[in-house]
MITOR-304695 format. One line per field, with one value per atom (N, C-alpha, C): x, y, z; residue in three letters; atom name. Coordinates in pm, whole numbers, plus 50000, padded with zeros to 5 digits. Last residue first. Example, Ala and Ser with C-alpha at 12.3 -4.5 7.8 and 13.67 -1.06 7.14 Angstrom:
% residues 2
c1 = c(51285	51367	51290	51319	51230	51320)
c2 = c(49775	49894	50003	49431	49550	49670)
c3 = c(50708	50714	50787	50780	50780	50780)
koldo = c(SER	SER	SER	ALA	ALA	ALA)
koltor = c(N	CA	C	N	CA	C)
END
This chain:
% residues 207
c1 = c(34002	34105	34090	33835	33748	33870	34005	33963	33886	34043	34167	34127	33795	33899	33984	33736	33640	33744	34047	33932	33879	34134	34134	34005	34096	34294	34293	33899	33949	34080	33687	33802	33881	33386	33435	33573	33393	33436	33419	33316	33420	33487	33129	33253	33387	32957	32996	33095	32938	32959	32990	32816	32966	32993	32575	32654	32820	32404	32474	32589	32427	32515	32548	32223	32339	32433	32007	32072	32194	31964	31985	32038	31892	31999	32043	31584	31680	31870	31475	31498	31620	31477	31522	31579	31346	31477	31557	31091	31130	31283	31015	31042	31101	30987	31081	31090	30750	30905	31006	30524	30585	30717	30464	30491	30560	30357	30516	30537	30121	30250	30412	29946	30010	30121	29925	30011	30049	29934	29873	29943	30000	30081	29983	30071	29963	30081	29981	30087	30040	29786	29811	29860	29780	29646	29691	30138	30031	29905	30150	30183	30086	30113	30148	30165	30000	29908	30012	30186	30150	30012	30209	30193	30068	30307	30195	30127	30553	30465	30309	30668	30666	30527	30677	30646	30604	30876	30723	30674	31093	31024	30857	31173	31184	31044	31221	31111	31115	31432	31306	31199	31615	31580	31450	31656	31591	31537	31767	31679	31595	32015	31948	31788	32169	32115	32000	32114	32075	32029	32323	32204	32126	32559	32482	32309	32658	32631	32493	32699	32595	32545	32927	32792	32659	33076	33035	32898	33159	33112	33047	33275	33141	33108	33504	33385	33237	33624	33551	33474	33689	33638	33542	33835	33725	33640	34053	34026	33869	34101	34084	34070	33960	34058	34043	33696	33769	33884	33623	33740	33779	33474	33432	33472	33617	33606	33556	33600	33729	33681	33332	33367	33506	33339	33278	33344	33492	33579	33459	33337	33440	33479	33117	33065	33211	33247	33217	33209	33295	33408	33337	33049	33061	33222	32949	32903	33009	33056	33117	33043	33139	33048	33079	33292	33283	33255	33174	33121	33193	33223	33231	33193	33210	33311	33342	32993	33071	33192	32857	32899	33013	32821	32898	32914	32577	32742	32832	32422	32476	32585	32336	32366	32466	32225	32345	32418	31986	32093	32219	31893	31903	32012	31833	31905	31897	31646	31778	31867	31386	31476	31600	31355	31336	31442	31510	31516	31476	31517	31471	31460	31608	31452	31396	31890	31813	31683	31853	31903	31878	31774	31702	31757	32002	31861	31834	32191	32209	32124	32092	32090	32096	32119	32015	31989	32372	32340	32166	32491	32496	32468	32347	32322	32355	32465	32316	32283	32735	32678	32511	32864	32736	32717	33131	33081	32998	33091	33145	33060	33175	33039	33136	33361	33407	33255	33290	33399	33422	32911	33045	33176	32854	32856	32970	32642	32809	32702	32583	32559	32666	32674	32633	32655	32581	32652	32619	32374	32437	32585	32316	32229	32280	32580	32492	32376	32670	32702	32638	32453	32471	32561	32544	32425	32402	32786	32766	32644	32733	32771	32764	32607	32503	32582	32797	32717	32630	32944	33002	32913	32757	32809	32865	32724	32633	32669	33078	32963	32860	33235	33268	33197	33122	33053	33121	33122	33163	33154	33070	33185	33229	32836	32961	33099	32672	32649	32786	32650	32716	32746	32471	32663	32743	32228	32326	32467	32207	32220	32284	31991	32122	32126	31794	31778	31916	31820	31912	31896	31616	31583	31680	31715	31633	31588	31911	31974	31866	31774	31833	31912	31712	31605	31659	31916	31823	31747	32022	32068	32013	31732	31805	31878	31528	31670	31789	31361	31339	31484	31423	31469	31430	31478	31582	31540	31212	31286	31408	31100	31069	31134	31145	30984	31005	31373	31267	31119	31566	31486	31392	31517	31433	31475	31626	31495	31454	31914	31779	31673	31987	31943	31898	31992	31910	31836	32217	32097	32021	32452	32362	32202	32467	32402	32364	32536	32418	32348	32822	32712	32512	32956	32885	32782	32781	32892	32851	32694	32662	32782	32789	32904	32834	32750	32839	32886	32686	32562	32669	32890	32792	32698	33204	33047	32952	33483	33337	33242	33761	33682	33537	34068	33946	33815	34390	34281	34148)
c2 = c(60574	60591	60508	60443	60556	60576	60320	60266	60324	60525	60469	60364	60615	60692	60657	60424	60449	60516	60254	60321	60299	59944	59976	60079	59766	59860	59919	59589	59620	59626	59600	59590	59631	59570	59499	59452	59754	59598	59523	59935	59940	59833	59952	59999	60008	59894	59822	59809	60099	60015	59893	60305	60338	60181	60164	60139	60201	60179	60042	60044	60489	60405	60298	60477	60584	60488	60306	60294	60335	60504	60319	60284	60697	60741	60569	60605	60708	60686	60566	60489	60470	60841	60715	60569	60960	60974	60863	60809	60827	60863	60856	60751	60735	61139	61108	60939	61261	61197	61192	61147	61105	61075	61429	61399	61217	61499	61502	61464	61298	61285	61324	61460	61295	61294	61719	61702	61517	61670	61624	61679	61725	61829	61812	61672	61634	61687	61898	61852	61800	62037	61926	61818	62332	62187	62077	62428	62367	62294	62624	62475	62470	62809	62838	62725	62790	62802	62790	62823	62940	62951	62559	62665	62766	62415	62385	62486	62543	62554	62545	62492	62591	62666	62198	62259	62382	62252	62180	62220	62353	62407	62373	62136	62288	62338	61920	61937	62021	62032	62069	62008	62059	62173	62134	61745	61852	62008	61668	61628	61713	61813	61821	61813	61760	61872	61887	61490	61569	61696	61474	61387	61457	61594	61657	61580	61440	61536	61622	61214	61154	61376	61294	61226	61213	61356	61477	61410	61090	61202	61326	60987	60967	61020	61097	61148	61067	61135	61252	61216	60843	60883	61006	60825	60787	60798	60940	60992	60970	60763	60915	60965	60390	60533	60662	60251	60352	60401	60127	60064	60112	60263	60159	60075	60467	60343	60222	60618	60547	60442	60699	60650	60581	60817	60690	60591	61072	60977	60852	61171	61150	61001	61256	61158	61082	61453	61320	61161	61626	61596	61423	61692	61622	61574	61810	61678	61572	62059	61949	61823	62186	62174	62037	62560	62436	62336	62765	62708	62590	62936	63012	62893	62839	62748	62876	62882	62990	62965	62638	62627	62771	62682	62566	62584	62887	62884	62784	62742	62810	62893	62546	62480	62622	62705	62633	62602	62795	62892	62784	62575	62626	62756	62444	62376	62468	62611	62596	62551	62768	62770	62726	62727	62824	62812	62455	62606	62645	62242	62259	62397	62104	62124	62177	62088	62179	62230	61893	62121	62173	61684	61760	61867	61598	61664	61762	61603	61698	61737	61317	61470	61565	61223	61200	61322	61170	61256	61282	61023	61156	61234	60800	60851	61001	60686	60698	60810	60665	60740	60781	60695	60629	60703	60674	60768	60628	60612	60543	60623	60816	60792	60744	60905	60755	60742	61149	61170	61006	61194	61152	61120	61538	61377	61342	61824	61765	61598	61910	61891	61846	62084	61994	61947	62355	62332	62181	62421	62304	62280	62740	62592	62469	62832	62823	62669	62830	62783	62708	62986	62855	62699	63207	63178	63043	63252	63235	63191	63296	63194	63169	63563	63471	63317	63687	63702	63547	63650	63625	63588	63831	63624	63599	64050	63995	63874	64152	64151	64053	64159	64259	64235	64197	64159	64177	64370	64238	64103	64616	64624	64436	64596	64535	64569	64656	64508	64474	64928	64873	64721	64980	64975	64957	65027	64881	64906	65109	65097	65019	64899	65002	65037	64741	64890	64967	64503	64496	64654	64452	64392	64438	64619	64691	64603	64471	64606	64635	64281	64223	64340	64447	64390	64316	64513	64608	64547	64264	64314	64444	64007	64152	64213	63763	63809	63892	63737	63856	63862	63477	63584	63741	63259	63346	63450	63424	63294	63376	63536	63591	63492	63408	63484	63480	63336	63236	63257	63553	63435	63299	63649	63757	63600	63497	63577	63598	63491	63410	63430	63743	63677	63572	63736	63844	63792	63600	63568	63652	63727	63652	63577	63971	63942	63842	63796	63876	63885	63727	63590	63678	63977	63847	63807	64231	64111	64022	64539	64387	64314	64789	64674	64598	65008	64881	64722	65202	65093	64945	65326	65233	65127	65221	65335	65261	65129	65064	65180	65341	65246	65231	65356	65450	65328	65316	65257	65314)
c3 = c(65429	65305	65193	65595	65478	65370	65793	65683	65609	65939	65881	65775	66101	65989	65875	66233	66129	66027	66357	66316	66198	66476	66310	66350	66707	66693	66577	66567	66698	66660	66346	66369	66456	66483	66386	66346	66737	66712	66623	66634	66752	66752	66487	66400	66471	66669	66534	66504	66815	66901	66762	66605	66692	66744	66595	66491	66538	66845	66783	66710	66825	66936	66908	66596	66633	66688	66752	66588	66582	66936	66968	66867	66842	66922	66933	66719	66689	66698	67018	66879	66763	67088	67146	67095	66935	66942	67019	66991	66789	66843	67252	67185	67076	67189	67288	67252	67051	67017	67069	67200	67183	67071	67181	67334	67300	66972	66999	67091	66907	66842	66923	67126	67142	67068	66997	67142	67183	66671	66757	66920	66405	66547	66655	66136	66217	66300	65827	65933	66053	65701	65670	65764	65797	65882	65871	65872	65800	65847	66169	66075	66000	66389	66239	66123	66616	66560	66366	66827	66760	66667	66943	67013	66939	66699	66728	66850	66634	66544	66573	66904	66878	66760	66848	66936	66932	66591	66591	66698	66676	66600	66575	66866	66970	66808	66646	66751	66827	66522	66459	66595	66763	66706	66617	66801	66902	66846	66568	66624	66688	66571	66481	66449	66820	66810	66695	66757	66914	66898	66579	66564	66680	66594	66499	66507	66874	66865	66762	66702	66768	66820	66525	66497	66573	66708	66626	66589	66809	66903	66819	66595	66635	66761	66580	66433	66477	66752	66764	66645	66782	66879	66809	66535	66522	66621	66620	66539	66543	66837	66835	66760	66778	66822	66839	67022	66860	66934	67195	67179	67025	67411	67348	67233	67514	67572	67532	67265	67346	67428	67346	67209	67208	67617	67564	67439	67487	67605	67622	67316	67294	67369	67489	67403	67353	67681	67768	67651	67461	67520	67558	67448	67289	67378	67609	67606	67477	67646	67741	67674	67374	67404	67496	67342	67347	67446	67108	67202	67221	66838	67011	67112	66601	66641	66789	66445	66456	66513	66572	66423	66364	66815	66773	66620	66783	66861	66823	66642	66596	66671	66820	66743	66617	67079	67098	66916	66891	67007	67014	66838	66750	66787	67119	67027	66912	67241	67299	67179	67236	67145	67156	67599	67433	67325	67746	67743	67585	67733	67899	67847	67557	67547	67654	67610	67496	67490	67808	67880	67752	67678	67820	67794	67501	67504	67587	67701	67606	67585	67791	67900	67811	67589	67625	67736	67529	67446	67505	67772	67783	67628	67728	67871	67854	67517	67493	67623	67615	67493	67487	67889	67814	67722	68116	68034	67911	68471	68363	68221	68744	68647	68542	68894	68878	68769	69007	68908	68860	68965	69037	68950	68855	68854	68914	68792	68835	68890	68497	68624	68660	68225	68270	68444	68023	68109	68160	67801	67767	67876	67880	67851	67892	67882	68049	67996	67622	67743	67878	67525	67475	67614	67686	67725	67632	67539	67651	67750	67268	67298	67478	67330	67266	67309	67359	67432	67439	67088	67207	67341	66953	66935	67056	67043	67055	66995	67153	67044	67104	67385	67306	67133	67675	67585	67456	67911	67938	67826	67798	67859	67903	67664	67574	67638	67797	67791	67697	67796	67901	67856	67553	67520	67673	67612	67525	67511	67971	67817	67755	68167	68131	67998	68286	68350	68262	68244	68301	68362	68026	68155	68251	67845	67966	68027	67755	67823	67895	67583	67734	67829	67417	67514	67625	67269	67340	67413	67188	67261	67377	67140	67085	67241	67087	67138	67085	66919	67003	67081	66788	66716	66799	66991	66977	66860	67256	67184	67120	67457	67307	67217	67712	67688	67545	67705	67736	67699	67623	67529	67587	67855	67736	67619	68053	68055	67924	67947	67978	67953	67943	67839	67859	68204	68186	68032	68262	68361	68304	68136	68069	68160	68309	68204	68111	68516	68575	68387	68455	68494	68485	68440	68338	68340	68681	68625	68538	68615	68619	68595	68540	68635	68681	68377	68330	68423	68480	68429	68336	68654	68684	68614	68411	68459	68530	68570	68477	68499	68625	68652	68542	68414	68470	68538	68557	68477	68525)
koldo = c(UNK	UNK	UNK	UNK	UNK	UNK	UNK	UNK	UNK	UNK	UNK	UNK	UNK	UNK	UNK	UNK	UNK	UNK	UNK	UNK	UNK	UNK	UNK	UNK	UNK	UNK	UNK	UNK	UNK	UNK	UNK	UNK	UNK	UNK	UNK	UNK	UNK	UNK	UNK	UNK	UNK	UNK	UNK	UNK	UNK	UNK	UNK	UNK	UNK	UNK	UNK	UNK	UNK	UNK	UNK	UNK	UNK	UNK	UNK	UNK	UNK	UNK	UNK	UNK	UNK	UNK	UNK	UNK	UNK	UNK	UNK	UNK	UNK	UNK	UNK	UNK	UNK	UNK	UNK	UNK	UNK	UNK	UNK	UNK	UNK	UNK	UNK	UNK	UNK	UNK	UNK	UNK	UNK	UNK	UNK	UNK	UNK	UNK	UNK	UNK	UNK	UNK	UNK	UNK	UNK	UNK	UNK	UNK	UNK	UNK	UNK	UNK	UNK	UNK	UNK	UNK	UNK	UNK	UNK	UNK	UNK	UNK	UNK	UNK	UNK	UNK	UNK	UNK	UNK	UNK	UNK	UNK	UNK	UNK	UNK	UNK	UNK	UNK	UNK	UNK	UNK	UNK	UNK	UNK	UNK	UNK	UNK	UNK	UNK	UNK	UNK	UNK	UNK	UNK	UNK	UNK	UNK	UNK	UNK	UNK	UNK	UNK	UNK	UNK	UNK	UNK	UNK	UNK	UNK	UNK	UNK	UNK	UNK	UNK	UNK	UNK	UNK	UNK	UNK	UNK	UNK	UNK	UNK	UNK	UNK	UNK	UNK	UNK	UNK	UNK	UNK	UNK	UNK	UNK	UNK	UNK	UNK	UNK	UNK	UNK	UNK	UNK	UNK	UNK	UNK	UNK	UNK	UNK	UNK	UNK	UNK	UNK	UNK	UNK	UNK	UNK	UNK	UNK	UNK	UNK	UNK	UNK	UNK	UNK	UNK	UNK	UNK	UNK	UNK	UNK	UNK	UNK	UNK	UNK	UNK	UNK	UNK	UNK	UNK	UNK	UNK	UNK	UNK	UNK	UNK	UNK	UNK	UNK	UNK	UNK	UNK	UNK	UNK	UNK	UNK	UNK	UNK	UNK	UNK	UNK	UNK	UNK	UNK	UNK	UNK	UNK	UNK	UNK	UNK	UNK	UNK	UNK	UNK	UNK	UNK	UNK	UNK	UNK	UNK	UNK	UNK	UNK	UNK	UNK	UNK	UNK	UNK	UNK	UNK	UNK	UNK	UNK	UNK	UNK	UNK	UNK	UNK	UNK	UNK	UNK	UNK	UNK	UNK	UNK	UNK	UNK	UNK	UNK	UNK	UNK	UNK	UNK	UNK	UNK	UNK	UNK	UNK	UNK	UNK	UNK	UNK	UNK	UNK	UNK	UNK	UNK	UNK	UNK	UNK	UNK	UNK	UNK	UNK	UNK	UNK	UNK	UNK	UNK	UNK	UNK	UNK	UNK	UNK	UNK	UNK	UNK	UNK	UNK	UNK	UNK	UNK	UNK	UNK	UNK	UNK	UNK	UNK	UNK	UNK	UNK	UNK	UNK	UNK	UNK	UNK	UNK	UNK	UNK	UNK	UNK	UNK	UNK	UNK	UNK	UNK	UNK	UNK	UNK	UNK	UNK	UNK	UNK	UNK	UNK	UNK	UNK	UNK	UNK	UNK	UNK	UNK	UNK	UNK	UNK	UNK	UNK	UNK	UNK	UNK	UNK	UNK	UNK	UNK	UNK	UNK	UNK	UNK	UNK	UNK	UNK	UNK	UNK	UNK	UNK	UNK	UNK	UNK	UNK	UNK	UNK	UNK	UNK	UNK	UNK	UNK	UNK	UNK	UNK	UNK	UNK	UNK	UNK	UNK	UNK	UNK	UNK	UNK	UNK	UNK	UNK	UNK	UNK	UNK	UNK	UNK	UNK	UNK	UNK	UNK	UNK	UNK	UNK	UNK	UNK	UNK	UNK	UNK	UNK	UNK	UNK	UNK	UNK	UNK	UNK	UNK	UNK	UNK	UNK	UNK	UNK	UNK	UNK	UNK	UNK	UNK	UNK	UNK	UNK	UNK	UNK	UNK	UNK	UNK	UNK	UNK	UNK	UNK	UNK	UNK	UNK	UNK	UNK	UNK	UNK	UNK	UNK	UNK	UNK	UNK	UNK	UNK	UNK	UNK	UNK	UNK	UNK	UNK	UNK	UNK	UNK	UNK	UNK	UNK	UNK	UNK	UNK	UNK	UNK	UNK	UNK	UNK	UNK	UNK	UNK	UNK	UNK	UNK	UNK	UNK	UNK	UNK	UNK	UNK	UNK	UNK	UNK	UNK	UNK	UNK	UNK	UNK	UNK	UNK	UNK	UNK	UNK	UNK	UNK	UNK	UNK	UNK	UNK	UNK	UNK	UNK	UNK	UNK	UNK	UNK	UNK	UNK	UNK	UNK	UNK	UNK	UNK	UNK	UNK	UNK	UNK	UNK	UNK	UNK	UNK	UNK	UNK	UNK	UNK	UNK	UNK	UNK	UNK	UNK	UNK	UNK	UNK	UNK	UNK	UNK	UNK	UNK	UNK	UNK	UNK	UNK	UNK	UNK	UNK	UNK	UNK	UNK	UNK	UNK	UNK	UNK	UNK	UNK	UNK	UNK	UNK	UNK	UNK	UNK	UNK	UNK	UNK	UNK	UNK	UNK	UNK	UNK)
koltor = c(N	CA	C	N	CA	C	N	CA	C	N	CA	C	N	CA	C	N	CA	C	N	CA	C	N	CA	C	N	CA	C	N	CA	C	N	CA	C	N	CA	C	N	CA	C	N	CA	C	N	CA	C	N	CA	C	N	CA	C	N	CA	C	N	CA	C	N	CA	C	N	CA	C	N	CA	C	N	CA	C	N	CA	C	N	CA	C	N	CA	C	N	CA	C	N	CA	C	N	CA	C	N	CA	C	N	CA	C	N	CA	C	N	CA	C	N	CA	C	N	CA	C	N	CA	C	N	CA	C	N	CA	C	N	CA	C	N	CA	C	N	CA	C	N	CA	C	N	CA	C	N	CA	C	N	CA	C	N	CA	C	N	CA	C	N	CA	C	N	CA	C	N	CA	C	N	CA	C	N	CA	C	N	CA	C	N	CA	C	N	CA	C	N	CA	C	N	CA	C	N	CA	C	N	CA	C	N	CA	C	N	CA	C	N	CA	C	N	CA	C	N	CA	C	N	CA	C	N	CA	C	N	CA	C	N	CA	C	N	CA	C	N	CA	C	N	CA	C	N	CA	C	N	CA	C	N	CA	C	N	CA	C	N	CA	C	N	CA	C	N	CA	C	N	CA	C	N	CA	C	N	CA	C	N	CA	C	N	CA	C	N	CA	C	N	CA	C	N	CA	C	N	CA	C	N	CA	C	N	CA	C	N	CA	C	N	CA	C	N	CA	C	N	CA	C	N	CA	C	N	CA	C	N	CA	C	N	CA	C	N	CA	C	N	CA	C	N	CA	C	N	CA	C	N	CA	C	N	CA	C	N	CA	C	N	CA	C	N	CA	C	N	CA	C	N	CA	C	N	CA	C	N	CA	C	N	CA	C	N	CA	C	N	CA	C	N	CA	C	N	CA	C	N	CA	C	N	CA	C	N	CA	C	N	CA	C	N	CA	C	N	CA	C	N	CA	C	N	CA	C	N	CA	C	N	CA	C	N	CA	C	N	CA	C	N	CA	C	N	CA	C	N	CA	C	N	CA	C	N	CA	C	N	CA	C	N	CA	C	N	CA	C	N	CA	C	N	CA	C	N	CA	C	N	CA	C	N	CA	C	N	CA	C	N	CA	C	N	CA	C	N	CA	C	N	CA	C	N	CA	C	N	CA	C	N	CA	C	N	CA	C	N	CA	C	N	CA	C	N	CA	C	N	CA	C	N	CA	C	N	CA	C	N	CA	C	N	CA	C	N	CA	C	N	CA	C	N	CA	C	N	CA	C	N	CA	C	N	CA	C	N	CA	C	N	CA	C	N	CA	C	N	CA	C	N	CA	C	N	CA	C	N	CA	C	N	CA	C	N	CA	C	N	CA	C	N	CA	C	N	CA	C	N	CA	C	N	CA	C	N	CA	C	N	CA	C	N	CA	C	N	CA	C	N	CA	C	N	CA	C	N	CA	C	N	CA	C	N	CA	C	N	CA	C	N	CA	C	N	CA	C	N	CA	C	N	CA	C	N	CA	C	N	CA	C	N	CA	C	N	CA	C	N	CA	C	N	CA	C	N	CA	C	N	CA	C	N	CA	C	N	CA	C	N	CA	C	N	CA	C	N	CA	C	N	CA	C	N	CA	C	N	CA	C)
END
C-alpha cells in the first residue's frame, strides 16, 4: 500500500481544527474547501485523503460543535437542561445552527442530544415512538430558534437588516428569555401528553 503524500497527513481531527478556524472568521458561506487547504499550507485534494467530499467534512465539524461534555454517568436526563446546552455549542460557534442543521438534514450527523432528549422523553413516561417524536420536536425547536437568532446577530453585526427591524443589542440579548419561554411550553406539553394517557403514545393516538 503506497503511503499518504506528505501534504496529506494531517490527521482528521487537525482538519477539521482548521475548519474551525475559517468558519469562525468567514461563517458558513466562506467556508470553502480552498480556504481550509491554506490554513492547512496543502493542497485541496490532500483534504480528501481524509475527506471523501466537502459534506462529509462539513458533517464533521457539525460534529465537533454539537459534541457534548462529559457528565456524570448517574446525571438524570432534563429536557429543558439538555436542549438548553444544545443551544449554547450552537451559539458558541459562527453560524453553528445552520452548519449543524444541514448535516442533520442530509441525514451525516448523528446528534447526541437528540439521543439524551430521547431517553428524557422515556423517562417521562412516552413510549418510543413518542419518545423520538418529541425529541425531534424539541430538537427542530433549538435548532430553528437558534439559527434565526445566529442570523439576527449577524444581521445586526453587518449592518444589513432592514431600519424597520428593531435589532436593538437589548432585544437580542434578551432572547434568551423568549427561548426559554419558548422551550417551557415545548417541555410542558411532552410532559402532557405523558400523562394524560399513561401506557398510550403521542403516536398511537394520531391514528
Amino acid at each position: 500500500m503506497n503511503a499518504a503524500p506528505a501534504s496529506a497527513r494531517n490527521d482528521r481531527a487537525g482538519v477539521v481544527d482548521a475548519a474551525m478556524r475559517v468558519l469562525a472568521e468567514n461563517g458558513v458561506p466562506g467556508l470553502s474547501m480552498r480556504r481550509i487547504a491554506d490554513v492547512l499550507d496543502v493542497q485541496v485534494s490532500a483534504l480528501y485523503w481524509h475527506f471523501p467530499n466537502k459534506q462529509t467534512l462539513l458533517a464533521a465539524v457539525s460534529e465537533r460543535i454539537v459534541a457534548l461534555a462529559d457528565e456524570a454517568p448517574d446525571a438524570a436526563p432534563d429536557l429543558a437542561a439538555i436542549a438548553t446546552t444544545l443551544r449554547e455549542r450552537l451559539l458558541a460557534q459562527r453560524d453553528g445552527a445552520e452548519l449543524v442543521s444541514s448535516s442533520l438534514a442530509l441525514g451525516l450527523l448523528e446528534l447526541p442530544s437528540r439521543t439524551r432528549l430521547e431517553a428524557a422523553a422515556l423517562a417521562a413516561g412516552l413510549d418510543e415512538a413518542s419518545a423520538g417524536i418529541a425529541a425531534d420536536t424539541v430538537v427542530h425547536y433549538v435548532i430553528g430558534y437558534t439559527f434565526h437568532e445566529q442570523q439576527r446577530m449577524h444581521a445586526a453585526v453587518v449592518g444589513a437588516a432592514d431600519a424597520s427591524v428593531d435589532l436593538a443589542p437589548a432585544q437580542i440579548a434578551d432572547s434568551g428569555d423568549t427561548f426559554d419561554a419558548g422551550l417551557a411550553m415545548v417541555v410542558a406539553g411532552v410532559r402532557a401528553a405523558a400523562g394524560a394517557h399513561p401506557g398510550e403514545g403521542i403516536a398511537s393516538r394520531s391514528r
